[in-house]
C-alpha positions in Angstrom: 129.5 178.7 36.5 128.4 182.5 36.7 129.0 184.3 39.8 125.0 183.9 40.6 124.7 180.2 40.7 126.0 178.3 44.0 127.6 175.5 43.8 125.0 172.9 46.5 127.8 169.9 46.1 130.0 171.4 49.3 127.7 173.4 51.4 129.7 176.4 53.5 129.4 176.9 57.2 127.5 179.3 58.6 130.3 181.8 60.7 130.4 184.8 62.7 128.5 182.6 65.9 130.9 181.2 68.2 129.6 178.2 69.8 130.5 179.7 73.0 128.4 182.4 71.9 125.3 180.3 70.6 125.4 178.1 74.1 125.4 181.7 76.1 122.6 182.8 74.6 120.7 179.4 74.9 121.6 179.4 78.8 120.2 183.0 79.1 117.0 182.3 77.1 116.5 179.5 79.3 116.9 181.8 82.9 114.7 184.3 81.1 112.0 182.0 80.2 111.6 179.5 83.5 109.3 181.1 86.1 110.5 181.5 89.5 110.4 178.1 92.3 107.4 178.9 94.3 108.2 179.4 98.0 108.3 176.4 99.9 105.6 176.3 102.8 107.1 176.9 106.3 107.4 174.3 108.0 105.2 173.3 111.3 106.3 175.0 114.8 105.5 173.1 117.8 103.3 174.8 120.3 105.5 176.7 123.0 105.0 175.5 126.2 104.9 177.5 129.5 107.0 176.8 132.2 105.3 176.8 135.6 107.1 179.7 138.2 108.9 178.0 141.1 
């Protein structure tokens, strides 16, 4: 076999990505990507009532 021709029968890993690597990256894509939670609404306040003077 000449040094041009690759041998398919035993395919070699891909290297230099660690997996730690390669799941770092996918976790930041993934906070870059997803929009921000829209603020919840605030929440109901009851009306304040007066207290008559003694």
């Amino acid at each position: 076999m000449s040094a041009t021709q690759r041998d398919t029968t035993h395919p070699r890993p891909l290297s230099g990505v660690s997996m730690r690597d390669l799941l770092a990256a996918c976790a930041a894509a993934s906070a870059v990507s997803t929009p921000p939670r829209a603020p919840e609404p605030a929440a109901p306040r009851a009306p304040v009532q007066e207290r008559e003077a003694a």
